[in-house]
C-alpha positions as YAML, in Angstrom:
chain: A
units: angstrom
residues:
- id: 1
  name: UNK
  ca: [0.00, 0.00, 0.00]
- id: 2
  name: UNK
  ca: [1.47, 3.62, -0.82]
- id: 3
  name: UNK
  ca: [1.13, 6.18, 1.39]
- id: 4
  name: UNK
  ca: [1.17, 10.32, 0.14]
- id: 5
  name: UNK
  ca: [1.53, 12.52, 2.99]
- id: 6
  name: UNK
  ca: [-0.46, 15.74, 2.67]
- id: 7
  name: UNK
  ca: [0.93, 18.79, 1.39]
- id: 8
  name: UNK
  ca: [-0.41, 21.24, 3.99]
- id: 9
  name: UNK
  ca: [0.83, 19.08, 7.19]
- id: 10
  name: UNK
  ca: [3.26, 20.91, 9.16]
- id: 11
  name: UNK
  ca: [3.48, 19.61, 12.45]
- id: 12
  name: UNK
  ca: [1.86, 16.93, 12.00]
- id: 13
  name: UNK
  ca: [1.88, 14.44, 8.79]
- id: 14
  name: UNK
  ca: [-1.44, 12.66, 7.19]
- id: 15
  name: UNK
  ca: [-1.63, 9.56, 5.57]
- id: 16
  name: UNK
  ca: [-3.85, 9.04, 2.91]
- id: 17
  name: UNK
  ca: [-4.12, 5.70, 1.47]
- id: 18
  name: UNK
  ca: [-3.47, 5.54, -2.41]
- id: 19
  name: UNK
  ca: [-7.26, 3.83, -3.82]
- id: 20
  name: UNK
  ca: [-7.15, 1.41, -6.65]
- id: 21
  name: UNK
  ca: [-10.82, 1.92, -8.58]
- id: 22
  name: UNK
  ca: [-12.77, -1.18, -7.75]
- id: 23
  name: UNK
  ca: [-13.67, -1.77, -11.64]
- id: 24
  name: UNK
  ca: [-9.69, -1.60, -12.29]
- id: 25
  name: UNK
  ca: [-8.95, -3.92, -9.23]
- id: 26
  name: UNK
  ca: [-11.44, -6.21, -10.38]
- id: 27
  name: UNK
  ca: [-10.14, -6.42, -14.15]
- id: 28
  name: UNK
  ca: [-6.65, -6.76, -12.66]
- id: 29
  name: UNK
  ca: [-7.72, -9.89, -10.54]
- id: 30
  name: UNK
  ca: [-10.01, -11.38, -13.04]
- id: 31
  name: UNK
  ca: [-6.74, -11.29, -15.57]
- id: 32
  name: UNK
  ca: [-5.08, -13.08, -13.33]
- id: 33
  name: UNK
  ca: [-7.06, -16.53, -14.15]
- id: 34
  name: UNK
  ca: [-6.67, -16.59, -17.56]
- id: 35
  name: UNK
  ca: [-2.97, -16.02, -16.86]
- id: 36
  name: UNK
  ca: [-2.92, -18.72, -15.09]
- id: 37
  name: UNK
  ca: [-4.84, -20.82, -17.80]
- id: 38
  name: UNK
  ca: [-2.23, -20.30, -20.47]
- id: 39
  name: UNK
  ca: [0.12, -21.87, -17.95]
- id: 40
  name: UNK
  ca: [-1.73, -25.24, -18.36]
- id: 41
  name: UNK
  ca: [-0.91, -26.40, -21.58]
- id: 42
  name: UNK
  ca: [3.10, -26.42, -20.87]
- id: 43
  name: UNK
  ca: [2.58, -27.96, -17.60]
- id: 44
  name: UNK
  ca: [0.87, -30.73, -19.46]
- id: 45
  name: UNK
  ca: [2.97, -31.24, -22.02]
- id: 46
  name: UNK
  ca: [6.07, -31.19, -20.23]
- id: 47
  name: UNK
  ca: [4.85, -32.34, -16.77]
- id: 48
  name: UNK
  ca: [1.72, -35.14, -16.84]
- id: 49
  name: UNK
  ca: [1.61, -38.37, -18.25]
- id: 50
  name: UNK
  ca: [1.05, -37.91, -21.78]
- id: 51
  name: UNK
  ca: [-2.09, -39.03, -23.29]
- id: 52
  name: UNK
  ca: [-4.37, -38.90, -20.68]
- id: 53
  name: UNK
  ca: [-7.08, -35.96, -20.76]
- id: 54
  name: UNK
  ca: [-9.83, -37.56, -18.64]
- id: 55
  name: UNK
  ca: [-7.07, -38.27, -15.94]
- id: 56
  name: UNK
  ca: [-5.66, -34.76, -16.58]
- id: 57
  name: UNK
  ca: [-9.21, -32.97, -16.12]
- id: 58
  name: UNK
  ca: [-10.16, -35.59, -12.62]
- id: 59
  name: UNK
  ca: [-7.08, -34.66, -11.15]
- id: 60
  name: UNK
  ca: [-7.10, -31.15, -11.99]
- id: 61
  name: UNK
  ca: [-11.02, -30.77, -10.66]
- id: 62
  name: UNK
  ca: [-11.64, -33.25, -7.94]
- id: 63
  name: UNK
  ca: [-9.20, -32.87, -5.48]
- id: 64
  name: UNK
  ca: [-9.54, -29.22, -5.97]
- id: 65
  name: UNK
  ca: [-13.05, -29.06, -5.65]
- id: 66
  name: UNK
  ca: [-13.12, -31.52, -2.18]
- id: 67
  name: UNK
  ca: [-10.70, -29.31, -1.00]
- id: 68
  name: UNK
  ca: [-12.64, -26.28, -1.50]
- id: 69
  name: UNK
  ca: [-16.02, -28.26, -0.05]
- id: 70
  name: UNK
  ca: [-13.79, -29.03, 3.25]
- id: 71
  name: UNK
  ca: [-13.28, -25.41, 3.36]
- id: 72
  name: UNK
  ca: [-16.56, -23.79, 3.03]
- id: 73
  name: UNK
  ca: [-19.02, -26.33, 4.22]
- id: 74
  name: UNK
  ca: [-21.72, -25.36, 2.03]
- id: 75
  name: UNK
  ca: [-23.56, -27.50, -0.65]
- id: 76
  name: UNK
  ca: [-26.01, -26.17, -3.20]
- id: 77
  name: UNK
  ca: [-29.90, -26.22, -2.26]
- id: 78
  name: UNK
  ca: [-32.97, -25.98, -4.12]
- id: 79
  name: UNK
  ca: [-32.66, -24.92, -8.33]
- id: 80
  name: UNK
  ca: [-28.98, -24.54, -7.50]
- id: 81
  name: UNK
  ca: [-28.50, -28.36, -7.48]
- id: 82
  name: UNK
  ca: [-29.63, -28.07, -11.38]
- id: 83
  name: UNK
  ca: [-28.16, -24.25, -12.40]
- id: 84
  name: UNK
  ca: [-24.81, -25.56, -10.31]
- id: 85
  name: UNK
  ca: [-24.69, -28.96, -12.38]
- id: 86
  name: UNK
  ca: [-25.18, -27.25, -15.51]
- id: 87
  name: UNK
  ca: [-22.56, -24.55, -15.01]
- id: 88
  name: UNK
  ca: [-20.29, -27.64, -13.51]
- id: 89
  name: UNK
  ca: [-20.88, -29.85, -16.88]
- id: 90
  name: UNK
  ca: [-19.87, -26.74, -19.04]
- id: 91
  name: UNK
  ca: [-16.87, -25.61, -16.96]
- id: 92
  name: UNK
  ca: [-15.39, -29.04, -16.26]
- id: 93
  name: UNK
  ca: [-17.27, -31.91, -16.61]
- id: 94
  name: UNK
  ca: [-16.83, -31.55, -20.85]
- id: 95
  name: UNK
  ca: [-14.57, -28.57, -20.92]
- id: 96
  name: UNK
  ca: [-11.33, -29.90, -19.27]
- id: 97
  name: UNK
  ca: [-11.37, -33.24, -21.31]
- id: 98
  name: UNK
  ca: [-11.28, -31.50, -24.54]
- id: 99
  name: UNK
  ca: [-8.95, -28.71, -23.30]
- id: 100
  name: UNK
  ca: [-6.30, -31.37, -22.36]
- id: 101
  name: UNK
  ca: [-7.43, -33.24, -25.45]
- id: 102
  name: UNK
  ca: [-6.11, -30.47, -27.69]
- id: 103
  name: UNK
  ca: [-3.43, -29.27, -25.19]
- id: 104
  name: UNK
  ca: [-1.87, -32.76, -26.20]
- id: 105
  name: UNK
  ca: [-2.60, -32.45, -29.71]
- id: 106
  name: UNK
  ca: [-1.21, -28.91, -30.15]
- id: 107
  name: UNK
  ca: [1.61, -26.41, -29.13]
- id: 108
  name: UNK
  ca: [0.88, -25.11, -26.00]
- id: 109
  name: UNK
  ca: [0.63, -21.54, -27.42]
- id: 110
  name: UNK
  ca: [-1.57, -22.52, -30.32]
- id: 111
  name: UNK
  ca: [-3.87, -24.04, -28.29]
- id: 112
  name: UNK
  ca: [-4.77, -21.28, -25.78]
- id: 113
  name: UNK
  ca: [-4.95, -18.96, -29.21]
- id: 114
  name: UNK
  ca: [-8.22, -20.24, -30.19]
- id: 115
  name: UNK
  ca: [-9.80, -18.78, -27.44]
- id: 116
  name: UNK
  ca: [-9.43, -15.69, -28.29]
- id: 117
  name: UNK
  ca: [-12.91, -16.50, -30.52]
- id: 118
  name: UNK
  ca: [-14.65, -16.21, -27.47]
- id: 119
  name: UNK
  ca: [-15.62, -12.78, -26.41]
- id: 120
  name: UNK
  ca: [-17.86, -12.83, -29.70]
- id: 121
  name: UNK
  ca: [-19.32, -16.03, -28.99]
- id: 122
  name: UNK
  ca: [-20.17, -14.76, -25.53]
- id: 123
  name: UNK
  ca: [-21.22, -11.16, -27.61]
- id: 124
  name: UNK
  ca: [-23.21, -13.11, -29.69]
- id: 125
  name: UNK
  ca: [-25.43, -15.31, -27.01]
- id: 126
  name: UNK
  ca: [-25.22, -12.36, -24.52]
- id: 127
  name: UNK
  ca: [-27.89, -11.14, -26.86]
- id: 128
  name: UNK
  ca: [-30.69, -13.33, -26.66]
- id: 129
  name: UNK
  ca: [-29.99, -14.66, -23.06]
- id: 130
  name: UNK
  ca: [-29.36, -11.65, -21.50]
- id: 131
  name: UNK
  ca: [-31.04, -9.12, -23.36]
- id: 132
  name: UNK
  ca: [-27.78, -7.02, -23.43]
- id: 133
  name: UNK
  ca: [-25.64, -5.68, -26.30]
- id: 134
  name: UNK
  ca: [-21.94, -5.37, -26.24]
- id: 135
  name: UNK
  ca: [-20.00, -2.33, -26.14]
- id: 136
  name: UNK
  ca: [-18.81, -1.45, -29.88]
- id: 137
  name: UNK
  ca: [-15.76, -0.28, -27.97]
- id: 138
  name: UNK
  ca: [-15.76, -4.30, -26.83]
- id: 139
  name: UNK
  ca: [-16.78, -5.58, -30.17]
- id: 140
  name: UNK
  ca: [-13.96, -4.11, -32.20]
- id: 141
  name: UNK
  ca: [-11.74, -4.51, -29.81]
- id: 142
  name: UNK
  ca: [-12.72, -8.44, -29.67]
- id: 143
  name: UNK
  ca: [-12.49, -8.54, -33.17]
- id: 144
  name: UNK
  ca: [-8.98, -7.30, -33.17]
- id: 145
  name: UNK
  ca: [-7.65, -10.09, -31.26]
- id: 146
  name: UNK
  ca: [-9.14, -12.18, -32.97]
- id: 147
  name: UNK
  ca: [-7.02, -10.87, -36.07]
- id: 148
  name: UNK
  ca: [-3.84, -10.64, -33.61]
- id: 149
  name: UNK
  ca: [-4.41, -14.15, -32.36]
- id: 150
  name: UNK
  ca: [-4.85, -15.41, -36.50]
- id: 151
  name: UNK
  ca: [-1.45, -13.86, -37.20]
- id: 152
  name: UNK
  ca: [0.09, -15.90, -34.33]
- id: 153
  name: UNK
  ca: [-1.95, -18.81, -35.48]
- id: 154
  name: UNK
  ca: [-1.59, -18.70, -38.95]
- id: 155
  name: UNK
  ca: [1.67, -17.84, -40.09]
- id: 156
  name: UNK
  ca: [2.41, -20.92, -37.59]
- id: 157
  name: UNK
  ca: [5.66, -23.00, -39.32]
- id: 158
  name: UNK
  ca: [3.40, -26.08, -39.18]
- id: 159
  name: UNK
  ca: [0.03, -26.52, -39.78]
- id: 160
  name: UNK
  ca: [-2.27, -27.30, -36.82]
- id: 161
  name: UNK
  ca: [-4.02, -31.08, -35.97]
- id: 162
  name: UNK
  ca: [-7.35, -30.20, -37.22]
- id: 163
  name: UNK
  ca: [-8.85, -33.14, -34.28]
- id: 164
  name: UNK
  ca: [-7.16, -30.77, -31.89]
- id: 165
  name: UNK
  ca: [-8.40, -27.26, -33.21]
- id: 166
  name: UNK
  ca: [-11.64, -28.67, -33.33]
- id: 167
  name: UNK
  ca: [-11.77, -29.85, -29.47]
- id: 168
  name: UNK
  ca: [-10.56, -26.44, -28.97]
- id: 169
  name: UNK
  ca: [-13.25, -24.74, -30.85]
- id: 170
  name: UNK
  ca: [-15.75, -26.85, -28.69]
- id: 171
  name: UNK
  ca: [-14.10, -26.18, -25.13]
- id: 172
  name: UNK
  ca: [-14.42, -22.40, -25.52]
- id: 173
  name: UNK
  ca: [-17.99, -22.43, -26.31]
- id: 174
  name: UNK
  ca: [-18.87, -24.29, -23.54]
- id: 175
  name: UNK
  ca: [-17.12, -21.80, -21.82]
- id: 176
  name: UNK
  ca: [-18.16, -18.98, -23.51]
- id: 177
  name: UNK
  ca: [-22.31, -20.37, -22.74]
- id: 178
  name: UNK
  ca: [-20.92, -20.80, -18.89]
- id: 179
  name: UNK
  ca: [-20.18, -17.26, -18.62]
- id: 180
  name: UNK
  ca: [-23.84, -15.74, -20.25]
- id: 181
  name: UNK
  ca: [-25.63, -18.63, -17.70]
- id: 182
  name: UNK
  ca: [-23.19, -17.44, -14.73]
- id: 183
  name: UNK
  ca: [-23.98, -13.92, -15.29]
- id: 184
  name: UNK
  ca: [-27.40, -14.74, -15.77]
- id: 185
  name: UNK
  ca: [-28.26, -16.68, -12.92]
- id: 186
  name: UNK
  ca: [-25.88, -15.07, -10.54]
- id: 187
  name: UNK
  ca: [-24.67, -16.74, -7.16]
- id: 188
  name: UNK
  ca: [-26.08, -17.26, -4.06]
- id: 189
  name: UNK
  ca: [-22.59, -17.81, -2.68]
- id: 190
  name: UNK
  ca: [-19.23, -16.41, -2.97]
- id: 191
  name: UNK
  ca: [-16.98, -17.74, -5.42]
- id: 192
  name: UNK
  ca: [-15.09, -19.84, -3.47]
- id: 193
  name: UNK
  ca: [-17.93, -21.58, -2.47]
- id: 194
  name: UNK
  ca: [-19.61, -22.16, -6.24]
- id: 195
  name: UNK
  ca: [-15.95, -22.96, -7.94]
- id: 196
  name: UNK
  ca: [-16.14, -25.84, -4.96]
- id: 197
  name: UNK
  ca: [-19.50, -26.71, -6.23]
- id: 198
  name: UNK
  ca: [-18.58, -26.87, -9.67]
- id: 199
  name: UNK
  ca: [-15.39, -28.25, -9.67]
- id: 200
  name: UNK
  ca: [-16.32, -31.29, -7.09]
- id: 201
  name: UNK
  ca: [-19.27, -31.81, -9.45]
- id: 202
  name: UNK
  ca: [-17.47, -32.10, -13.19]
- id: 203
  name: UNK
  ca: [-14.60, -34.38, -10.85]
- id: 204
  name: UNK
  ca: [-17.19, -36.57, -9.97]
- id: 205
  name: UNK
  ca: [-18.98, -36.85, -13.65]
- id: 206
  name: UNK
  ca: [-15.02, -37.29, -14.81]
- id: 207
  name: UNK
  ca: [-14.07, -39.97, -12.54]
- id: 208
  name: UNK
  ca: [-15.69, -42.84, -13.65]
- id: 209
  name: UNK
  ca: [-15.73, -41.85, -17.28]
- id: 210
  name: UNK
  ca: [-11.32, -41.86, -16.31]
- id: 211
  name: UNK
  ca: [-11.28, -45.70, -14.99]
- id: 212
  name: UNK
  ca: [-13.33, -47.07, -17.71]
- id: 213
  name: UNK
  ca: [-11.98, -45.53, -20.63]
- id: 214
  name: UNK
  ca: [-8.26, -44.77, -19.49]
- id: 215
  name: UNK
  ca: [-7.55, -46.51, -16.53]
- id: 216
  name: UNK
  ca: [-4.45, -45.02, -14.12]
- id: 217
  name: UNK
  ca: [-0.88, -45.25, -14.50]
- id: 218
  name: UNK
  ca: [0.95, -48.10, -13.46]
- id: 219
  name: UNK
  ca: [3.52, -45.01, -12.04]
- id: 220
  name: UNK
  ca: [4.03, -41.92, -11.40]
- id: 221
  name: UNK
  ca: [7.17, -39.65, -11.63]
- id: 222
  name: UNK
  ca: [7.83, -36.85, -9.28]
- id: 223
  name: UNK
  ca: [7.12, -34.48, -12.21]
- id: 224
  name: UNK
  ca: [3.51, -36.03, -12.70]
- id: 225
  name: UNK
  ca: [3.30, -35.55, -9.07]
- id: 226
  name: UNK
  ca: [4.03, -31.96, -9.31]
- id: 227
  name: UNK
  ca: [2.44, -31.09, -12.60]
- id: 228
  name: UNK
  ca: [-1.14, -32.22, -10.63]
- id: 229
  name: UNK
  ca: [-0.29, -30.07, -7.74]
- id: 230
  name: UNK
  ca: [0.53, -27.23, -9.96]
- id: 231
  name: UNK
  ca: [-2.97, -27.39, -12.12]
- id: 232
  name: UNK
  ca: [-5.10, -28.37, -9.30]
- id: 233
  name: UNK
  ca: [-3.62, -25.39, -6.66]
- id: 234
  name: UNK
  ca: [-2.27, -22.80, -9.16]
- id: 235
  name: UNK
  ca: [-4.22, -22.90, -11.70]
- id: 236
  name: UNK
  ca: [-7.77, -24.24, -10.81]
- id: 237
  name: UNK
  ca: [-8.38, -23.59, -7.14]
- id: 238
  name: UNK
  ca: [-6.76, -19.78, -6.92]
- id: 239
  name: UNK
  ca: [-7.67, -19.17, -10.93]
- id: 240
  name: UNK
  ca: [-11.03, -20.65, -10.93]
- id: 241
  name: UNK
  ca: [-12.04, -18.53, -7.93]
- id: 242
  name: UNK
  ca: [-10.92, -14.95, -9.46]
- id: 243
  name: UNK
  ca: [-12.90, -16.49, -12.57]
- id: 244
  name: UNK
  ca: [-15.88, -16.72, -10.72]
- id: 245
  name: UNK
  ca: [-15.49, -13.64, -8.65]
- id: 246
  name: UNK
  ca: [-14.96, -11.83, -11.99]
- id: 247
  name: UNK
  ca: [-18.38, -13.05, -13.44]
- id: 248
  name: UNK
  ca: [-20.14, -11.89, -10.44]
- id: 249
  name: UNK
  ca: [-18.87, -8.21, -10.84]
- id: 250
  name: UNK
  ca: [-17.90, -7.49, -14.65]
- id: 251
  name: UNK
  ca: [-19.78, -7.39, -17.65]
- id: 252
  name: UNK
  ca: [-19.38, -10.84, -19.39]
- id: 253
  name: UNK
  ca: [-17.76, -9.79, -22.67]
- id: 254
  name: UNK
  ca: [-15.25, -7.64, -20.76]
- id: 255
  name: UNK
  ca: [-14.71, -11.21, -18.54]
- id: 256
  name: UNK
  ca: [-14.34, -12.83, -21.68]
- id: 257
  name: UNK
  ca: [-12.02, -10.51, -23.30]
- id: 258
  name: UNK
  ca: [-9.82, -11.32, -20.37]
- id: 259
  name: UNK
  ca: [-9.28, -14.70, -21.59]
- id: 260
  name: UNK
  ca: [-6.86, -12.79, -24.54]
- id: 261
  name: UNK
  ca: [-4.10, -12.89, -21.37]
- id: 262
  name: UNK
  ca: [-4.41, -17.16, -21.86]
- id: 263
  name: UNK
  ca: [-3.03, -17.36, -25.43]
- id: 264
  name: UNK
  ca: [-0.31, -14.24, -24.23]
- id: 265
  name: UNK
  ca: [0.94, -16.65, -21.30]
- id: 266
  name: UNK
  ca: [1.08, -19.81, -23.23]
- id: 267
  name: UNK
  ca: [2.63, -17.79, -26.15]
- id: 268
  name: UNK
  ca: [4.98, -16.30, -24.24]
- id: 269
  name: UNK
  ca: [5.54, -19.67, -21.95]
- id: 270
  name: UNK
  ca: [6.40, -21.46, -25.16]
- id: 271
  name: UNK
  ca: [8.62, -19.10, -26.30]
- id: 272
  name: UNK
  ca: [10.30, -18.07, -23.51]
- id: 273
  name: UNK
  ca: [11.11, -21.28, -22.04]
- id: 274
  name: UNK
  ca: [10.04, -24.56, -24.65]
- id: 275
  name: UNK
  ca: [11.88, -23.13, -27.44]
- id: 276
  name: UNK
  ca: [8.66, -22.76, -29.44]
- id: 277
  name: UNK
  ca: [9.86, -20.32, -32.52]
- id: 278
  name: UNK
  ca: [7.76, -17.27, -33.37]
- id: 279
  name: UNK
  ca: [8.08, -15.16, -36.92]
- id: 280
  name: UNK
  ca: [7.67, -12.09, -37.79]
- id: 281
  name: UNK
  ca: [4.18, -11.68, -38.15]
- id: 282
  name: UNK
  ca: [3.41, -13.91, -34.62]
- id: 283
  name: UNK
  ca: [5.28, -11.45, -33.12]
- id: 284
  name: UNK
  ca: [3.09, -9.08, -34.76]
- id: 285
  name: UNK
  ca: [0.23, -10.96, -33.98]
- id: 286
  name: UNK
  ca: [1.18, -10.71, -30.21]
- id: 287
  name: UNK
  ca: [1.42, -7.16, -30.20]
- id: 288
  name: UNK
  ca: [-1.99, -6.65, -31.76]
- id: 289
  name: UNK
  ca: [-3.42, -8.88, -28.92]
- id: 290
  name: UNK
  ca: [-2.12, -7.13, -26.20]
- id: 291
  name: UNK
  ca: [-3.02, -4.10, -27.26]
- id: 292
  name: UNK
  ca: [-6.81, -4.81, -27.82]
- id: 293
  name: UNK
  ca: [-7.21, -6.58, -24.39]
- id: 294
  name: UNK
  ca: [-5.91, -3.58, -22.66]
- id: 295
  name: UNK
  ca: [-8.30, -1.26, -25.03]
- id: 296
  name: UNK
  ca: [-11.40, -3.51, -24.80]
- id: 297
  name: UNK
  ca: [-11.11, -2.50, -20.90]
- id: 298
  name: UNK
  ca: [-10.31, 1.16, -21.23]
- id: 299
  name: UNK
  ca: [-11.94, 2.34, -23.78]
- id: 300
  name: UNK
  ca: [-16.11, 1.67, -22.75]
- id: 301
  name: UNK
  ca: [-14.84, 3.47, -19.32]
- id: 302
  name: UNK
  ca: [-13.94, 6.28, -21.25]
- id: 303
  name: UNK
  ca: [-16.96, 6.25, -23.54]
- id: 304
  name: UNK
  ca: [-19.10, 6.61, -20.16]
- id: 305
  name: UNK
  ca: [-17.10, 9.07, -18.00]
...
């Protein structure tokens, strides 16, 4: 916290706390999670047993979500036990499988990239689900990443698995629906309490589906070990709560424009420390993304002050 002492204080000195703006604090937070999303897909490549998404997605959500359930003590009552399942099935139970699925499939970069389609999938059902139009401040800005994240995407040295892309494609609509049905529905809760619900919830759905179709590893290496702890503390119980927290307070295409920071990360992971390459035009590509995440969140402030 920074303290300014006030100008006119002679004898004696004032202290007046430095205030972040609660919509800026709240964009900075909810950032955070995607952040920690694009982190995934290298920690799954280089850390979990390798072609496993069902175990990948159980051990990522169930322990998590037990944890969380320990914690807060609560479970969901009344139409929550549907909404909650819904929201769960969308956000886990068939998202994770098919996020691993293509985070196997693809460069770890590459993957996250795709979901930079979302904000106008979530523009586009925000519509007729909420009743509420998006920013053109949002919209252009949503459609520049998009055209940042195709440079970095397309001018790729190798051309993507097209199983993978499309897995992709599917996991951020489902998200992209979660976020219109979080917003809404609301939460009777706080966040930690509903990302308990959920994840404990799409664990469960996962767990059987795990044994019968993949089984579990005869072993598992100290890396495995740590790769697990990393996705299921990091990057699901911490990330998934900011998520959820950012729902409740921001409008859901700026929430989903946040999810530009995921395909930055995993970029920049892959780049920085899996020796992924990145041309001219990526690089490009990179720059445009930035840029329109940070504008999509300025720029309807502005509009409105």
């Amino acid at each position: 916290m920074v303290a300014i002492a006030h100008p006119t204080a002679a004898a004696h000195t004032t202290l007046t706390p430095v205030r972040v703006p609660s919509s800026v604090r709240d964009i900075a937070l909810t950032a955070l999670a995607p952040a920690a999303f694009g982190t995934v897909y290298a920690a799954t490549s280089e850390l979990l047993p390798p072609d496993r998404p069902l175990l990948a997605g159980v051990m990522r959500a169930l322990p998590a979500g037990l944890v969380l359930l320990a914690v807060t003590r609560t479970l969901p009552r009344g139409e929550w036990c549907w909404k909650t399942t819904v929201l769960a099935m969308l956000n886990f139970g068939a998202f994770l499988p098919l996020m691993f699925f293509a985070a196997y499939r693809l460069p770890g970069g590459l993957a996250a990239t795709f979901g930079a389609l979302q904000p106008l999938i979530v523009a586009g059902l925000a519509l007729p689900l909420l009743g509420s139009r998006t920013p053109r401040a949002v919209l252009l800005a949503s459609v520049a990443v998009v055209g940042g994240v195709g440079l970095m995407t397309m001018t790729a040295s190798t051309m993507p698995d097209p199983v993978g892309v499309a897995a992709m494609l599917a996991a951020i609509s489902l998200v992209a629906l979660a976020i219109v049905l979080g917003k809404k529905w609301g939460s009777p809760v706080p966040p930690l309490t509903m990302a308990g619900w959920q994840l404990t919830i799409g664990g469960l759905v996962l767990a059987p589906l795990t044994l019968a179709i993949e089984g579990l590893p005869a072993t598992l290496t100290a890396s495995n070990i740590l790769g697990f702890a990393y996705i299921g503390l990091f990057a699901t119980v911490i990330a998934y709560t900011l998520w959820f927290r950012g729902i409740q307070r921001l409008a859901p295409t700026s929430v989903s424009l946040l999810s530009a920071a995921n395909p930055l990360v995993a970029t920049a992971i892959g780049f920085l420390f899996l020796n992924e390459s990145l041309t001219g035009w990526q690089t490009v590509g990179f720059a445009v993304t930035l840029v329109a995440l940070v504008a999509g969140q300025t720029m309807p402030a502005r509009t409105h002050r």
